[in-house]
PASEBA-1860 file (N, C-alpha, C; in nm, 3 decimals):
! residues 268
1> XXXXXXXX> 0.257/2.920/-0.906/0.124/2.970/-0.877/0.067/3.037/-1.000 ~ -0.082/3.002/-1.026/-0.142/3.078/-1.113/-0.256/3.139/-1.090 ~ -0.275/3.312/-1.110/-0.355/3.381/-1.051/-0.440/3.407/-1.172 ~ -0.557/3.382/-1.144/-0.691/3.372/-1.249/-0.784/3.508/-1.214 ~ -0.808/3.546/-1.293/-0.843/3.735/-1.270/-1.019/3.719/-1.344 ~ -1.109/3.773/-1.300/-1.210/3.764/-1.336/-1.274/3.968/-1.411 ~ -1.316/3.955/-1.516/-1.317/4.029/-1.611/-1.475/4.047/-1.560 ~ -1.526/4.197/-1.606/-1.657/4.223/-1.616/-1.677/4.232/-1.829
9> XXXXXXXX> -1.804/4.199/-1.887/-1.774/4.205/-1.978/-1.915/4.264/-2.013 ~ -1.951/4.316/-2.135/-2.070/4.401/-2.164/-2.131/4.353/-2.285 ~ -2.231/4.223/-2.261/-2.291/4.154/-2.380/-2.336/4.231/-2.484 ~ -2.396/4.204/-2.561/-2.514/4.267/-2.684/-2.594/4.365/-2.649 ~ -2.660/4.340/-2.553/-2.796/4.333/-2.468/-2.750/4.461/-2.387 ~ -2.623/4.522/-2.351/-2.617/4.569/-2.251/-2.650/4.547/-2.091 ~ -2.593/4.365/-2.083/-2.584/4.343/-1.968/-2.451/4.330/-1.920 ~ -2.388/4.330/-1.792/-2.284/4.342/-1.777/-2.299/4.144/-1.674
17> XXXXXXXX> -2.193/4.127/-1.747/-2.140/3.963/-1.665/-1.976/3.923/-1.645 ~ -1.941/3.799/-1.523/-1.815/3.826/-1.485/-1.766/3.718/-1.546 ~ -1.647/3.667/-1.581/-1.585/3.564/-1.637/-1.525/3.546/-1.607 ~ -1.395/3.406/-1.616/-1.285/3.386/-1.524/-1.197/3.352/-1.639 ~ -1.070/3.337/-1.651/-0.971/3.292/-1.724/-0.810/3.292/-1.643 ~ -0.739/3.213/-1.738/-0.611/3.258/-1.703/-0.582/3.292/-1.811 ~ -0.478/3.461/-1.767/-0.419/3.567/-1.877/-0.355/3.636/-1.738 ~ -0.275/3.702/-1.835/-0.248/3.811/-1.756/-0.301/3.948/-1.757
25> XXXXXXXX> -0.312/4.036/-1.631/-0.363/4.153/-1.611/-0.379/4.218/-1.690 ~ -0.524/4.250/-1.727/-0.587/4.354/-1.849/-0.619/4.511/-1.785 ~ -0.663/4.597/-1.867/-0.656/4.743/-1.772/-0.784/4.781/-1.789 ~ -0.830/4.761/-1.938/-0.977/4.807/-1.973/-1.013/4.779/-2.117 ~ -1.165/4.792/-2.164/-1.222/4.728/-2.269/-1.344/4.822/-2.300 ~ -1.322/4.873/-2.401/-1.492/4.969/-2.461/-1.536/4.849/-2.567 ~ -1.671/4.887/-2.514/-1.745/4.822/-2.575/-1.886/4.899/-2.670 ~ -1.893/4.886/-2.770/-2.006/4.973/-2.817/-2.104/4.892/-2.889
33> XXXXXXXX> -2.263/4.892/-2.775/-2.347/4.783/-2.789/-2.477/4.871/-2.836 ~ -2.539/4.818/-2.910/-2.714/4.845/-2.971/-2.675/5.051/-2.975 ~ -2.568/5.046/-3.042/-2.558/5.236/-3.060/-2.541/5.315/-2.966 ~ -2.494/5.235/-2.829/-2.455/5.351/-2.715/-2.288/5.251/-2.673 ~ -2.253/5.339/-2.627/-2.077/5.319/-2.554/-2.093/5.314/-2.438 ~ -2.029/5.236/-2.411/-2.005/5.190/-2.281/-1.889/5.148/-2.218 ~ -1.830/5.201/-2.130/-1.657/5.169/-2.078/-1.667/5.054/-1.941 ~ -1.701/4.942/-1.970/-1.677/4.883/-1.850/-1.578/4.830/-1.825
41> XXXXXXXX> -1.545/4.867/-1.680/-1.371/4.832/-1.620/-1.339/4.738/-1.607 ~ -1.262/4.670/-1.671/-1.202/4.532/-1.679/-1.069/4.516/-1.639 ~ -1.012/4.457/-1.553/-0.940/4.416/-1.457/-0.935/4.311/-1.292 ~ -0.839/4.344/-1.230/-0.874/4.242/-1.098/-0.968/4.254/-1.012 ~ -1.096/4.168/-1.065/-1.202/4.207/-0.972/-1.207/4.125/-0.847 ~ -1.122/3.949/-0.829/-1.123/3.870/-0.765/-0.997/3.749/-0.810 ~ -0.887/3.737/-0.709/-0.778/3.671/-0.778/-0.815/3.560/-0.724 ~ -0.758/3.471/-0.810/-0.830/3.310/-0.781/-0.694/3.241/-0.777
49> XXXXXXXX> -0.628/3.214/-0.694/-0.507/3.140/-0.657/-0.516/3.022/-0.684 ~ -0.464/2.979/-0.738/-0.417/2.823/-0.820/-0.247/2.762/-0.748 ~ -0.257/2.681/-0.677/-0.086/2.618/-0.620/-0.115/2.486/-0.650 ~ -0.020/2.410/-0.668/0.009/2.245/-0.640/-0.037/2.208/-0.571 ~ -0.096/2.075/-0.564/-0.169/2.012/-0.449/-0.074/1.961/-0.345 ~ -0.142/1.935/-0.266/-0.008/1.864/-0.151/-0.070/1.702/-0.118 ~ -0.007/1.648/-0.109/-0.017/1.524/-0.119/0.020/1.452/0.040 ~ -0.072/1.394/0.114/-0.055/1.381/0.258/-0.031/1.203/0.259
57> XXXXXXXX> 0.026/1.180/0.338/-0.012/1.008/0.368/0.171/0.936/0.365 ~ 0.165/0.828/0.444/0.301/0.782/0.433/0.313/0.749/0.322 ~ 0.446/0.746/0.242/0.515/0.675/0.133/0.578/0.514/0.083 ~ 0.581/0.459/0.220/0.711/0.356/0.214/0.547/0.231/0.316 ~ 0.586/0.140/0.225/0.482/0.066/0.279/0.547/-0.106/0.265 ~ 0.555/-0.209/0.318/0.617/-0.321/0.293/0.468/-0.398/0.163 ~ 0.521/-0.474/0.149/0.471/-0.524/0.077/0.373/-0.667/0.093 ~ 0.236/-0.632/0.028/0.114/-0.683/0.090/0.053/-0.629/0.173
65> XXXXXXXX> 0.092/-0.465/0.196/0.026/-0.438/0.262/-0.059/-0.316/0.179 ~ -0.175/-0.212/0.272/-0.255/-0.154/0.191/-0.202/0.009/0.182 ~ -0.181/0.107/0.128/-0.139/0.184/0.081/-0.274/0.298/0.054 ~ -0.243/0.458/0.138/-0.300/0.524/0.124/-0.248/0.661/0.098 ~ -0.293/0.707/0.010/-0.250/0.894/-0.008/-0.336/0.973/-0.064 ~ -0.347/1.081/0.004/-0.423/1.183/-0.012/-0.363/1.340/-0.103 ~ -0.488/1.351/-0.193/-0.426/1.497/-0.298/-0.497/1.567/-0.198 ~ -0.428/1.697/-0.188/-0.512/1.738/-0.151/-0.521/1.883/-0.190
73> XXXXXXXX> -0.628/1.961/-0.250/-0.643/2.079/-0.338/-0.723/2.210/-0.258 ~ -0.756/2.194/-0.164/-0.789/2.297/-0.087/-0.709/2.412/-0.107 ~ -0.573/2.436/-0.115/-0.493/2.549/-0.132/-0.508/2.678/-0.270 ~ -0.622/2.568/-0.311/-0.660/2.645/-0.471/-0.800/2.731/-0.434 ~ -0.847/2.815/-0.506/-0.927/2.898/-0.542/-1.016/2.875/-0.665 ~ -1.097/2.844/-0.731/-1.159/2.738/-0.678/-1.125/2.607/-0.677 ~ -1.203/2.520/-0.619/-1.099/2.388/-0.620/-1.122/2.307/-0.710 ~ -0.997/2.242/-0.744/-0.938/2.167/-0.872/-0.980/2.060/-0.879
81> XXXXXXXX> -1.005/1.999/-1.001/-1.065/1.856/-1.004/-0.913/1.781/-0.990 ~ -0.930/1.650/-0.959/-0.760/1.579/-0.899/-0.780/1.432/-0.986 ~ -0.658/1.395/-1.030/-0.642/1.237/-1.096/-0.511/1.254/-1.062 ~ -0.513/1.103/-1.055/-0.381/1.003/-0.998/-0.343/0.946/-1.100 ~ -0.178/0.959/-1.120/-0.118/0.860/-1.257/0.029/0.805/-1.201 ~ 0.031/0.663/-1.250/0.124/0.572/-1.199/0.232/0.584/-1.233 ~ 0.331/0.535/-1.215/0.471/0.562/-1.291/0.439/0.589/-1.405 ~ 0.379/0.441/-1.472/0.426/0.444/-1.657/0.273/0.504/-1.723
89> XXXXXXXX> 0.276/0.636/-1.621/0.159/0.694/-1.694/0.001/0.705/-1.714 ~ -0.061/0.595/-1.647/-0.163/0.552/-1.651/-0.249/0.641/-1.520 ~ -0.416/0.654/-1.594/-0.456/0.698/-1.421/-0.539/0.570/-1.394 ~ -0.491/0.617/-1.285/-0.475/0.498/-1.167/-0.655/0.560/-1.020 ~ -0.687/0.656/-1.038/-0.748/0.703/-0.963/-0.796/0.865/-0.982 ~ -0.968/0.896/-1.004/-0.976/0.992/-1.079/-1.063/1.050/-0.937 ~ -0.980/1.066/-0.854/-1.034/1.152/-0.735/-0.902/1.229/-0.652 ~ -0.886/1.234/-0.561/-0.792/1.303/-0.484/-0.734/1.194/-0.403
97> XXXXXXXX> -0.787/1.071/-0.376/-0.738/0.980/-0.330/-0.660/0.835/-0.422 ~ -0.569/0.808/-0.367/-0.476/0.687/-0.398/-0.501/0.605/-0.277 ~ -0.521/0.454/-0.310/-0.562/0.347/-0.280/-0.505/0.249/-0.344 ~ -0.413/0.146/-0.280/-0.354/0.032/-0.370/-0.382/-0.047/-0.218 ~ -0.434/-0.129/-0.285/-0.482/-0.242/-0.151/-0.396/-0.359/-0.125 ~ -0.357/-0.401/-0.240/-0.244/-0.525/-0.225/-0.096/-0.457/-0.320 ~ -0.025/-0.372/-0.172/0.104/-0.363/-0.248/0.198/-0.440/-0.311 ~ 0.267/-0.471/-0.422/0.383/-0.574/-0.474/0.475/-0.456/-0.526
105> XXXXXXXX> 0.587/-0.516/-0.506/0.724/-0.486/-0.545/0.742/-0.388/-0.650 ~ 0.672/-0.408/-0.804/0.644/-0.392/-0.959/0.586/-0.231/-0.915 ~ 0.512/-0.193/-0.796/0.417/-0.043/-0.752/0.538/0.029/-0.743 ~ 0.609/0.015/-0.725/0.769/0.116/-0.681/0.755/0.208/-0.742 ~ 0.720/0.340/-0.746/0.773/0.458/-0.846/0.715/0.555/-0.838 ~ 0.755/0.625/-0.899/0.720/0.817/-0.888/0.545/0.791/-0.933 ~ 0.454/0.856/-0.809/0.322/0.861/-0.855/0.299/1.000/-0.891 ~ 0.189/1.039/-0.952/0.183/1.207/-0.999/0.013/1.257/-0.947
113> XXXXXXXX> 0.030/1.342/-0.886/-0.098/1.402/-0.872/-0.123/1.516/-0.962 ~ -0.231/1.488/-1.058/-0.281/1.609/-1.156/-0.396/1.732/-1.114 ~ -0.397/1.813/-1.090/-0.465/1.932/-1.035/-0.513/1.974/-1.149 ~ -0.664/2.013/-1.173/-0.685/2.113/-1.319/-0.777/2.219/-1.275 ~ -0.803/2.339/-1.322/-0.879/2.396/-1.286/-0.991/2.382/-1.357 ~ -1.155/2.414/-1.311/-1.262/2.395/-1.356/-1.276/2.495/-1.489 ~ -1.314/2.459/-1.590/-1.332/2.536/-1.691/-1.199/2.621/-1.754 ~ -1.122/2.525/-1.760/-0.945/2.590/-1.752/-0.902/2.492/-1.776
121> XXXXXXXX> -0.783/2.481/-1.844/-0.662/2.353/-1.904/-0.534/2.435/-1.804 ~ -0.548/2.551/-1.740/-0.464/2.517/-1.620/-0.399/2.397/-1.532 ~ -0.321/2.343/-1.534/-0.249/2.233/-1.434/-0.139/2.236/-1.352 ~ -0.182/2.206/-1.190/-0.019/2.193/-1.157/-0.008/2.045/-1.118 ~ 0.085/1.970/-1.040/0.112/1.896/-1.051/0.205/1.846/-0.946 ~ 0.192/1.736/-0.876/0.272/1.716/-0.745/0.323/1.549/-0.770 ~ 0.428/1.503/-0.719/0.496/1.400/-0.724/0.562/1.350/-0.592 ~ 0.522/1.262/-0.609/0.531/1.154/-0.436/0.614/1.034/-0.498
129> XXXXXXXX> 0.744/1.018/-0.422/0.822/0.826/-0.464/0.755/0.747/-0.349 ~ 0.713/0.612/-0.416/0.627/0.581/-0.324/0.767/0.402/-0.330 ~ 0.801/0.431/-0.188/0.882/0.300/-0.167/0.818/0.162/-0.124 ~ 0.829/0.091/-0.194/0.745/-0.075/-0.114/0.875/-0.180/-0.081 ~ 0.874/-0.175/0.076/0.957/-0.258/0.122/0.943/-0.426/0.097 ~ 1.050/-0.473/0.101/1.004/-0.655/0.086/1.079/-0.716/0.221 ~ 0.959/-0.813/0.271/1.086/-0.908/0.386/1.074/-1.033/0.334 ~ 1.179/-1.143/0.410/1.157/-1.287/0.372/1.147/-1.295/0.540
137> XXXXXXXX> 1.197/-1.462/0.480/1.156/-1.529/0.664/1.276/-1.481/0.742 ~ 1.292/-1.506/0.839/1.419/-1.509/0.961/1.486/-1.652/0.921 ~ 1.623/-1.669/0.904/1.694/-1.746/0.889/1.665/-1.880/1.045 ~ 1.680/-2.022/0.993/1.653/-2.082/1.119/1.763/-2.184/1.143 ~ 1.780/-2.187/1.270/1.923/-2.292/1.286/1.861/-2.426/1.227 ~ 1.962/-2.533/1.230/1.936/-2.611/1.167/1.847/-2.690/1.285 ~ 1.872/-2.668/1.387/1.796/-2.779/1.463/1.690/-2.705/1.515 ~ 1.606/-2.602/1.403/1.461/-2.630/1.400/1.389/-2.681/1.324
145> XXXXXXXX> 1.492/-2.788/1.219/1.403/-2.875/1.138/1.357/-2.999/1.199 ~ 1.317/-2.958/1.347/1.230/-3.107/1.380/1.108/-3.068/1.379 ~ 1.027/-2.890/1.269/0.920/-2.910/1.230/0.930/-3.019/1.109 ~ 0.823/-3.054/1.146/0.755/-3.166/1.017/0.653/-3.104/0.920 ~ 0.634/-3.173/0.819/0.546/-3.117/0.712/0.398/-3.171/0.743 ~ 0.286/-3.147/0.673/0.155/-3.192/0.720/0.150/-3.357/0.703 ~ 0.263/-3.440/0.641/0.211/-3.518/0.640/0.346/-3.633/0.692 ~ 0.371/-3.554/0.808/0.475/-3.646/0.893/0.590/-3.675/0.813
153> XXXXXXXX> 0.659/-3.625/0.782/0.768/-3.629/0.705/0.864/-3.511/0.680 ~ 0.942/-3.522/0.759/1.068/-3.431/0.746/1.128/-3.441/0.629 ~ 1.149/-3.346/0.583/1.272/-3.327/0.475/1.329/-3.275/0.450 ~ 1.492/-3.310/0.544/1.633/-3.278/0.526/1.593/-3.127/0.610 ~ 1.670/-2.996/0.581/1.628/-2.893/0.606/1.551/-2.823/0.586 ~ 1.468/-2.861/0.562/1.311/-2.721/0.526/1.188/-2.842/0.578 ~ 1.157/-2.772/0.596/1.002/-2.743/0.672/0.899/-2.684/0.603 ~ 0.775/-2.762/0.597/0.654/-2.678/0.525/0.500/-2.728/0.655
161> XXXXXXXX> 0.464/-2.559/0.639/0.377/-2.566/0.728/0.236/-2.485/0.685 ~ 0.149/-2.473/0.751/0.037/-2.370/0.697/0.036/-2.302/0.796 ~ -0.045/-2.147/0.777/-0.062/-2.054/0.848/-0.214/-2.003/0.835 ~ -0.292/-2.004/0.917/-0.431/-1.958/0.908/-0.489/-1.849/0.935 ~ -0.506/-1.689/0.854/-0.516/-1.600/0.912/-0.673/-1.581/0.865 ~ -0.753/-1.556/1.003/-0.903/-1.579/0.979/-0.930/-1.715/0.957 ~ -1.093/-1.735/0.923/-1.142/-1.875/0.980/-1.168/-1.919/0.834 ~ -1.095/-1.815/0.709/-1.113/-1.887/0.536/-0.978/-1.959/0.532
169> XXXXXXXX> -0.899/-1.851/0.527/-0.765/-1.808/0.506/-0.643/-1.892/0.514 ~ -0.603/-1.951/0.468/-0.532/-2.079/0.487/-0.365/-2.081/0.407 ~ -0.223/-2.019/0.443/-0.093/-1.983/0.368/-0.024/-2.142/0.398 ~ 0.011/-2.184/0.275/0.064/-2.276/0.321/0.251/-2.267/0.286 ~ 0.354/-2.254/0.362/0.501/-2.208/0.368/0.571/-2.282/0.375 ~ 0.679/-2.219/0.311/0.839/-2.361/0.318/0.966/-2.256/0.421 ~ 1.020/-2.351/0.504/1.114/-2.237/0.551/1.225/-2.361/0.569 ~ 1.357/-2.321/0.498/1.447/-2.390/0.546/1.537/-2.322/0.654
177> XXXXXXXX> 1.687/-2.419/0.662/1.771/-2.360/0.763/1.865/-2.221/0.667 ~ 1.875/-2.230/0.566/1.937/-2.092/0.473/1.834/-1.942/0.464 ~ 1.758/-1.970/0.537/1.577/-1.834/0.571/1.544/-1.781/0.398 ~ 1.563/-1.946/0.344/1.417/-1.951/0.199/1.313/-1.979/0.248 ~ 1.201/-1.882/0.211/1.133/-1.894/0.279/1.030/-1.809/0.144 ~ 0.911/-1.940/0.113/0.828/-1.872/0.005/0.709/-1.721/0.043 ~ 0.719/-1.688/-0.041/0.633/-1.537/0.003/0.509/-1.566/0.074 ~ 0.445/-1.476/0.178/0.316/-1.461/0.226/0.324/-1.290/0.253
185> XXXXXXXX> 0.153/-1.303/0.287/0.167/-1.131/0.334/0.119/-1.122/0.438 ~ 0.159/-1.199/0.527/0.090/-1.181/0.672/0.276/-1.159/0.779 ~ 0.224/-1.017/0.861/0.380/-0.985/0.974/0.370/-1.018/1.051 ~ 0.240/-1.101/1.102/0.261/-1.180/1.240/0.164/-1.314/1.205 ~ 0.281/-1.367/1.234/0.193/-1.560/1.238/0.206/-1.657/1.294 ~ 0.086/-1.706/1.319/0.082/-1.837/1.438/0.011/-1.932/1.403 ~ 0.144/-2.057/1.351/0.122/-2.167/1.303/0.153/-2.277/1.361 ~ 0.071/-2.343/1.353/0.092/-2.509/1.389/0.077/-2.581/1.318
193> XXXXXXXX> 0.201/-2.670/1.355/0.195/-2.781/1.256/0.132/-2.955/1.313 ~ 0.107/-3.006/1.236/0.047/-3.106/1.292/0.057/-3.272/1.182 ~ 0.123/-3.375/1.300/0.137/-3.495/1.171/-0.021/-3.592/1.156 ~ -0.148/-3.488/1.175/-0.189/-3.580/1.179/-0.267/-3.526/1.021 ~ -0.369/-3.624/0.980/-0.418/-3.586/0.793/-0.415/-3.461/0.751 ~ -0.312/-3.406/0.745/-0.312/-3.284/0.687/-0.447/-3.172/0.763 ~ -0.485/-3.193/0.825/-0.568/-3.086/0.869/-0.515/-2.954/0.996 ~ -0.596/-2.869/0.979/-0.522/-2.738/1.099/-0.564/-2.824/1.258
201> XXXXXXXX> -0.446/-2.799/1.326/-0.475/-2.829/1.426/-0.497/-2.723/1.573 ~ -0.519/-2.737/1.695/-0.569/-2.702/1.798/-0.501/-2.652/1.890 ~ -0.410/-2.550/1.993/-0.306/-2.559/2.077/-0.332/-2.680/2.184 ~ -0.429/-2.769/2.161/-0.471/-2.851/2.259/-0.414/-2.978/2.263 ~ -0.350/-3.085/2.348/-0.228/-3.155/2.351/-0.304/-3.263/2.249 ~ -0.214/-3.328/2.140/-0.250/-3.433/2.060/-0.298/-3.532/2.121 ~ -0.342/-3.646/2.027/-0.430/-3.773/2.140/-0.367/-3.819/2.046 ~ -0.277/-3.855/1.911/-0.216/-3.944/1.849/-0.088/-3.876/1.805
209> XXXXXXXX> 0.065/-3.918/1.862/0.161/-3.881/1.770/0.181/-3.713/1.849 ~ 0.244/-3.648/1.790/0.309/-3.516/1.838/0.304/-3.389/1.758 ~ 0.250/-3.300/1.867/0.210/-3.161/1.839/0.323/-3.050/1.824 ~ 0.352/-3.003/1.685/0.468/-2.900/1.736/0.429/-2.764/1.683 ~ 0.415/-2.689/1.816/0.372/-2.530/1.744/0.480/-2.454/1.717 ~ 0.512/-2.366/1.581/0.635/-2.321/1.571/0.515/-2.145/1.534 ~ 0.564/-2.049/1.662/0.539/-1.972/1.658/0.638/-1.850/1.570 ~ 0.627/-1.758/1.498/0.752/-1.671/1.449/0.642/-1.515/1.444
217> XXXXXXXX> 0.685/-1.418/1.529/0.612/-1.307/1.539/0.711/-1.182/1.452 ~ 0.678/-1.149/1.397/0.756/-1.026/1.287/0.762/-0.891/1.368 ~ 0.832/-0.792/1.395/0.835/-0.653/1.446/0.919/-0.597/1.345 ~ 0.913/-0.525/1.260/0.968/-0.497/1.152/1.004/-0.319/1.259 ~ 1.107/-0.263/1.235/1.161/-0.144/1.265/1.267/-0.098/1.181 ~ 1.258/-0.005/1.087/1.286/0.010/0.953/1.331/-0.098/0.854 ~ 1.441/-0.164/0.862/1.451/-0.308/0.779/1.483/-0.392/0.902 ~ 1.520/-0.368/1.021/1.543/-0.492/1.093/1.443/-0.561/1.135
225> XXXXXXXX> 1.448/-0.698/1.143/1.319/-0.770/1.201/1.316/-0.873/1.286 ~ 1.312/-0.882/1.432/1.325/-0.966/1.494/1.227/-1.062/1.546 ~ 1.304/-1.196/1.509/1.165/-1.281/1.523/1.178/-1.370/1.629 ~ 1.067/-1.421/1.733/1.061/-1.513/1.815/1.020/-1.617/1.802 ~ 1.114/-1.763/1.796/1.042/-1.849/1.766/1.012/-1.933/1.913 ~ 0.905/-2.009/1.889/0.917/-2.074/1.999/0.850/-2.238/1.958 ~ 0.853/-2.343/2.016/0.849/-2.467/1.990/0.847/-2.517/2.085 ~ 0.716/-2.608/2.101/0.650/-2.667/2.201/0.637/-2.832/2.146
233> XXXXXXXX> 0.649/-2.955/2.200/0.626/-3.032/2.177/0.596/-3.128/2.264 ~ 0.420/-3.095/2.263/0.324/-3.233/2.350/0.364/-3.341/2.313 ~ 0.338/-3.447/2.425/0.374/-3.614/2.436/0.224/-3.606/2.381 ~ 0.210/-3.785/2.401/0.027/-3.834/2.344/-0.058/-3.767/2.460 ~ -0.023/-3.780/2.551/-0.101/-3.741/2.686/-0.101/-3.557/2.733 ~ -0.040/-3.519/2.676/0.042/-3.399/2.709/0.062/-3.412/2.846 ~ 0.099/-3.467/2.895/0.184/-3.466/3.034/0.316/-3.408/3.034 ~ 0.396/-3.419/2.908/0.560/-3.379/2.878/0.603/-3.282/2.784
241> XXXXXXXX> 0.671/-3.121/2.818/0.672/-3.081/2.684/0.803/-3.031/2.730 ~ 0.881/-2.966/2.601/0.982/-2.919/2.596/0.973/-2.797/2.536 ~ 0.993/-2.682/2.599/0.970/-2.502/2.522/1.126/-2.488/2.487 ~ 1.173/-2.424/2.372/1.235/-2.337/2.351/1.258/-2.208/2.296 ~ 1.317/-2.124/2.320/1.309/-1.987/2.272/1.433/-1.963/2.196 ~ 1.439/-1.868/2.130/1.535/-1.808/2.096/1.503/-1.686/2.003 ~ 1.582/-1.569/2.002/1.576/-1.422/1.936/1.617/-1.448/1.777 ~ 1.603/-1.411/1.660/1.704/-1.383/1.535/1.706/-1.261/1.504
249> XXXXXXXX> 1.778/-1.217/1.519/1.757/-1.062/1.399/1.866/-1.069/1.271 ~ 1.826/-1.025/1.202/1.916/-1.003/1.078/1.794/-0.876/0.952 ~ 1.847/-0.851/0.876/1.819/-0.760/0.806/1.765/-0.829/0.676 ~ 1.627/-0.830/0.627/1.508/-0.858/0.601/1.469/-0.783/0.470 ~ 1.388/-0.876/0.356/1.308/-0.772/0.273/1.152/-0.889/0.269 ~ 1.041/-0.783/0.236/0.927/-0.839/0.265/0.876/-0.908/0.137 ~ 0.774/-1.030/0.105/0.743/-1.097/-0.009/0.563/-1.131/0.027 ~ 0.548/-1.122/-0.135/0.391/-1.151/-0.084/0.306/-1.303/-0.165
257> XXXXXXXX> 0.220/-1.299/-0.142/0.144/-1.353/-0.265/0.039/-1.463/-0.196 ~ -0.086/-1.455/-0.250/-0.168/-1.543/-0.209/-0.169/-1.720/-0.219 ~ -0.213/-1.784/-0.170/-0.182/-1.923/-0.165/-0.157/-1.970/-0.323 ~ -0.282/-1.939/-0.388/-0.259/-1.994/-0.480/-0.142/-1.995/-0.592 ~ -0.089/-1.856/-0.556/0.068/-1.761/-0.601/0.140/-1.832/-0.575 ~ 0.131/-1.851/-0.413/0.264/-1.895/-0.365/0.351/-2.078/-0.435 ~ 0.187/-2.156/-0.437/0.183/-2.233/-0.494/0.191/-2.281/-0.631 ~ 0.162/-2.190/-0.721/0.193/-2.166/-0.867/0.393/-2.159/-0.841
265> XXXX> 0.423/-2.046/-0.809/0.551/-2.054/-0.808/0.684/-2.160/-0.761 ~ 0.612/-2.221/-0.686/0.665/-2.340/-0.617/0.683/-2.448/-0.720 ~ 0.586/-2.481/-0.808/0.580/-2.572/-0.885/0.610/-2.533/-1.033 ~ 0.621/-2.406/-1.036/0.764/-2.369/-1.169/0.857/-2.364/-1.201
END
């Protein structure tokens, strides 16, 4: 804590005005202005409390997702201007708030909140570890590779499918039976796959060839993550289908990256 003491002081003029600094406790000051003396009392006229900011907001966020923390400087006297600096130093945010909208892996690390006082090189200073979790896919038995890829063609164990979150938004994924499974940043998804021209298809029964929806819903509860798959497969008519279910859990880290990412990496 730093206590900032405000001084009366006795210009030229013989006016008297207050000032602020950090020092420590003074007792008194003569002053002798335009040929007359004058003793004005200088000491604690008003203590101005200076503490660390406190820093509010969760820490531990998976990854791709959006990330919020709050400085917060109210505990000061008067209040402190606030900047945000990243691990390796940089500011990152010249308000009281932290904002990282698309978390990745590389964000991991001690963030710093800088406190200064107004008209003062006073600083304190607060530090938050900010953890970013990663998941992959849920591992899949082998005999859910009777998803097909968009263009009717199985291959061997893995599966590639798209995922559409919103009416732009379009992830397109590989998941084999070993749960490789290329990054996205979406924790719940509902995809269908479809052999007909590569296009998104409808939960509505096919009119050529066969519909298979492979649902996988994410519940993440600290690292465990259990996923439900389920698999439906309409005849031409949909008159005939076959559901199956089944639970996986196993212990999970999260991966991100936008289509075009995901796809860059695929082909390196």
């Amino acid at each position: 804590m730093i206590i900032q003491i405000a001084t009366l002081v006795v210009n030229d003029s013989g006016s008297l005005f207050s000032t602020f600094w950090d020092t420590n406790i003074q007792c008194c000051e003569k002053r002798f202005c335009n040929g007359t003396f004058f003793m004005a009392k200088v000491g604690v006229l008003l203590f101005k409390v200076f503490n660390p900011p406190s820093i509010i907001g969760e820490t531990e966020v998976t990854e791709g997702n959006t990330l919020h923390l709050l400085c917060d400087g109210s505990n000061s006297d008067p209040q402190p201007t606030l900047q945000w600096m990243s691990p390796d130093g940089k500011m990152v945010s010249e308000s009281g708030e932290l904002d990282i909208v698309i978390t990745t892996r590389n964000m991991t690390g001690i963030y710093t909140c800088v406190a200064t006082l107004p008209h003062s090189t006073a600083t304190m200073i607060s530090t938050v570890d900010i953890t970013i979790f990663l998941i992959d896919c849920p591992t899949l038995n082998s005999t859910d590779t009777m998803i097909v890829n968009m263009s009717s063609t199985a291959v061997g164990s893995t599966a590639t499918y798209q995922c559409r979150d919103g009416p732009t938004d379009v992830y397109t994924t590989q998941c084999t039976s070993t749960g490789v499974w290329d990054p996205h940043p979406l924790s719940t998804l509902d995809c269908i796959e479809s052999n007909g021209p590569g296009q998104m298809s409808t939960l509505q029964p096919c009119q050529v060839g066969v519909i298979i929806i492979f649902l996988v819903v994410l519940v993440q509860t600290g690292l465990l993550v259990g996923a439900l798959v389920k698999i439906v497969l309409f005849t031409k008519k949909g008159s005939e289908q076959k559901t199956r279910e089944e639970r996986l859990e196993m212990d999970v880290n999260v991966a991100y990256g936008t289509p075009k990412e995901i796809m860059a990496r695929r082909t390196s």
